[in-house]
Biotite code that builds the C-alpha atoms (Angstrom):
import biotite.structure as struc

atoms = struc.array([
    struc.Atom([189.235, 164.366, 367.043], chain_id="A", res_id=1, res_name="UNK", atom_name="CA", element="C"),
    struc.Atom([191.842, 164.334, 369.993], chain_id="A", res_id=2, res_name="UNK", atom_name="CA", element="C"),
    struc.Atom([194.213, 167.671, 369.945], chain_id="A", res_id=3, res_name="UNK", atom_name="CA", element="C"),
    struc.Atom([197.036, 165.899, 368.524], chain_id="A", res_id=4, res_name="UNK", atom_name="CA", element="C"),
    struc.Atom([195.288, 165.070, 365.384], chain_id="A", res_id=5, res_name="UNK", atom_name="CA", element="C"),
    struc.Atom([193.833, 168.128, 364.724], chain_id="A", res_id=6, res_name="UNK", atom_name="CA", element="C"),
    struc.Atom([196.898, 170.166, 365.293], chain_id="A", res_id=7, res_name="UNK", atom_name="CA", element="C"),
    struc.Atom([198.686, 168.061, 362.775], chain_id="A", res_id=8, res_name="UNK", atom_name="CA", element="C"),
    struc.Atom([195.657, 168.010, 360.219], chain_id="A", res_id=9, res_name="UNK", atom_name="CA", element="C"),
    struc.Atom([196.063, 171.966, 360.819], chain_id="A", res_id=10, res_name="UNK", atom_name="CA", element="C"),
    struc.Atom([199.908, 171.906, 359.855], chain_id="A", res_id=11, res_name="UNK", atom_name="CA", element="C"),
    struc.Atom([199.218, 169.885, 357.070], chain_id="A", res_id=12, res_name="UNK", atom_name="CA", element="C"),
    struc.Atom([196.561, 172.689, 355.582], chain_id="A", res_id=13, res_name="UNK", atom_name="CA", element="C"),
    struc.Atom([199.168, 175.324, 356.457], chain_id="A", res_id=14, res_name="UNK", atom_name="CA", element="C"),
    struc.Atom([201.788, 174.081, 354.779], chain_id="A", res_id=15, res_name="UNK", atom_name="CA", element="C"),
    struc.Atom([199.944, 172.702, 352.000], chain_id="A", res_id=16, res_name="UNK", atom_name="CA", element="C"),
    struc.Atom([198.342, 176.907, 351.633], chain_id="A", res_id=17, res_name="UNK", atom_name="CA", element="C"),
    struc.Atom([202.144, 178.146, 352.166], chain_id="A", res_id=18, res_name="UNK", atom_name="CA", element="C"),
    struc.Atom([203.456, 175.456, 349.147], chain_id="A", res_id=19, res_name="UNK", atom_name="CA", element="C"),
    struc.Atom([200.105, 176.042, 346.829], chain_id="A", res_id=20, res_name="UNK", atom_name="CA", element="C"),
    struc.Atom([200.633, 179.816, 347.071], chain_id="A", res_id=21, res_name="UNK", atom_name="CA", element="C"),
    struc.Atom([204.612, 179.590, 346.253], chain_id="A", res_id=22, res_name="UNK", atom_name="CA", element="C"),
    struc.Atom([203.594, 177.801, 343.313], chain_id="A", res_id=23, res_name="UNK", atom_name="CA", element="C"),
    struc.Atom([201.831, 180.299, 342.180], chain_id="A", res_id=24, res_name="UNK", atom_name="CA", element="C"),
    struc.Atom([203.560, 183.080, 342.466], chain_id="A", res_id=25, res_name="UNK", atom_name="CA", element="C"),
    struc.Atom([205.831, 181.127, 340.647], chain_id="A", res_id=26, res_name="UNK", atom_name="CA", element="C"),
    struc.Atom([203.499, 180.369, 337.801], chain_id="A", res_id=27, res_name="UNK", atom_name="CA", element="C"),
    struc.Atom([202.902, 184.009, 337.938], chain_id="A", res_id=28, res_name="UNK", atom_name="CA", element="C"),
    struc.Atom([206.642, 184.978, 337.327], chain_id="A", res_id=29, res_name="UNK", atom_name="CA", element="C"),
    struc.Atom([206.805, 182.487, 334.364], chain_id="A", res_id=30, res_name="UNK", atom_name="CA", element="C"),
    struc.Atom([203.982, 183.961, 332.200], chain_id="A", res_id=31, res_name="UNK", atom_name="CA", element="C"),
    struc.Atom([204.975, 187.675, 332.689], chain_id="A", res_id=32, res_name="UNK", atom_name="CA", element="C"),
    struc.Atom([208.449, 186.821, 332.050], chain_id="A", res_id=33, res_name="UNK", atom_name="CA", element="C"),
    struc.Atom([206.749, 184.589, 328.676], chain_id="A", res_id=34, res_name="UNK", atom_name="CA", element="C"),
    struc.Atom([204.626, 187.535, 327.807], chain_id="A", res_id=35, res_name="UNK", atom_name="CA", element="C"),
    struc.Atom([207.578, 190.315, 328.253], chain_id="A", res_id=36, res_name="UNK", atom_name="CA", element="C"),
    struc.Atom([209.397, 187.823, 325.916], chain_id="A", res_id=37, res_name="UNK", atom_name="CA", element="C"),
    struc.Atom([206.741, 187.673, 323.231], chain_id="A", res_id=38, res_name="UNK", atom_name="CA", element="C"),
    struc.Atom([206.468, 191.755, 323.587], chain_id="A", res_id=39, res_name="UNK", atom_name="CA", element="C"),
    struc.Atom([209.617, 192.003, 322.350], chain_id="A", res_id=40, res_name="UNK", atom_name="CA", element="C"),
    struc.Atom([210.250, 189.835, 319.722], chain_id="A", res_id=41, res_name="UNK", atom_name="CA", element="C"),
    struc.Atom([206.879, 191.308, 318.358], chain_id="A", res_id=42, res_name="UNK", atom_name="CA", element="C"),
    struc.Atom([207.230, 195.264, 319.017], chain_id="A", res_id=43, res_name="UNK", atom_name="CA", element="C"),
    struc.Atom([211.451, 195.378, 318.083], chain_id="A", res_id=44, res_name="UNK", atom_name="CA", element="C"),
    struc.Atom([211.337, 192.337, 315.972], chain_id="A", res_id=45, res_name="UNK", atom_name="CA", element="C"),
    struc.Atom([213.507, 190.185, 318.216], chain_id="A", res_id=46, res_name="UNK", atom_name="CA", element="C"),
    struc.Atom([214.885, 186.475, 318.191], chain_id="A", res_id=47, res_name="UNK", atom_name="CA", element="C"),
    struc.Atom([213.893, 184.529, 321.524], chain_id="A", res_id=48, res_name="UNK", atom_name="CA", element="C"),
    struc.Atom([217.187, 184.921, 322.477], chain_id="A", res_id=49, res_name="UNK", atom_name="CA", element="C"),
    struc.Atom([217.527, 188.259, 321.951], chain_id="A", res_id=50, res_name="UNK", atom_name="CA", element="C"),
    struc.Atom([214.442, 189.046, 323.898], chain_id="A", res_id=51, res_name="UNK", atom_name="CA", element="C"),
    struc.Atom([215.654, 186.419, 326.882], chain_id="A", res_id=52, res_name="UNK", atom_name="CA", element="C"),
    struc.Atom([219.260, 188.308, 326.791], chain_id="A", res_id=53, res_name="UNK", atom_name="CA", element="C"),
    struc.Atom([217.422, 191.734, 327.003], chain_id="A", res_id=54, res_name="UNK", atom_name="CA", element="C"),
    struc.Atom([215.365, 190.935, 329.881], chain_id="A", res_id=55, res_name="UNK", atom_name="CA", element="C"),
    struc.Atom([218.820, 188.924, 331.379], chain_id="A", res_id=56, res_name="UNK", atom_name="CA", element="C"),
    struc.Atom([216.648, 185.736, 331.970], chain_id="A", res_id=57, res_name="UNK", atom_name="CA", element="C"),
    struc.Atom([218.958, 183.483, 333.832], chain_id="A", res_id=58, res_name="UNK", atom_name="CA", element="C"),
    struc.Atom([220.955, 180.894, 331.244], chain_id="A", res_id=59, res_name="UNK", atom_name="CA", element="C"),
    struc.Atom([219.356, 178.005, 333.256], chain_id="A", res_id=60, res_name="UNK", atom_name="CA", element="C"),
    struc.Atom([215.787, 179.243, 332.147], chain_id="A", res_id=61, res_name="UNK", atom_name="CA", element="C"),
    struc.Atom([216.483, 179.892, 328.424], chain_id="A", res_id=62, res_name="UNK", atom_name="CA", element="C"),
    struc.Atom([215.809, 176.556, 327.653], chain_id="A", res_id=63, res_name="UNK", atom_name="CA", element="C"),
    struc.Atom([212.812, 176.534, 329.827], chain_id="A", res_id=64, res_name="UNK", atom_name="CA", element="C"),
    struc.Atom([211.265, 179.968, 327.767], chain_id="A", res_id=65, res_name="UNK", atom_name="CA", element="C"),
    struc.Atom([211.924, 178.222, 324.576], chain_id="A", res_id=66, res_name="UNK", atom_name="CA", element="C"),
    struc.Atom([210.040, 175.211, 325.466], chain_id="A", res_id=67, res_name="UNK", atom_name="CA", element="C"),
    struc.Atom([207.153, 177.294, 326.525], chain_id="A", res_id=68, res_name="UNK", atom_name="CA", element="C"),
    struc.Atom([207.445, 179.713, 323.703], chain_id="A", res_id=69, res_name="UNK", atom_name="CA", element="C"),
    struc.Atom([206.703, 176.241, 321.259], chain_id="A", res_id=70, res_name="UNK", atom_name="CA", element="C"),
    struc.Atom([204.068, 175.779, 323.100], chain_id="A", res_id=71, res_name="UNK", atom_name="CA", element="C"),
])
């Protein structure tokens, strides 16, 4: 494999690590934010939106939580 090549096959792997590891700190995020969600509506007896306004999750991922607390 000429130098070219390989220095763009390594690129491709770094950015393809940097994206895959983004994601899932991401993913991480989401289900501790879920779970601190479900905590509360369980322990003080909360509505979903109660527990989302507690933990001031964005308005833009309310609907997001909901969907995944269906789920």
């Amino acid at each position: 494999m000429c130098n070219l090549s390989k220095g763009v096959e390594e690129k491709g792997i770094a950015i393809g690590l940097e994206q895959g590891l983004e994601r899932g700190i991401e993913r991480g995020l989401e289900i501790g934010t879920l779970n601190a969600i479900r905590n509360l509506m369980e322990t003080l007896k909360l509505t979903a939106e109660q527990a989302m306004e507690a933990l001031k999750v964005p308005e833009e991922d309310k609907v997001k939580y909901a969907g995944m607390l269906k789920n």
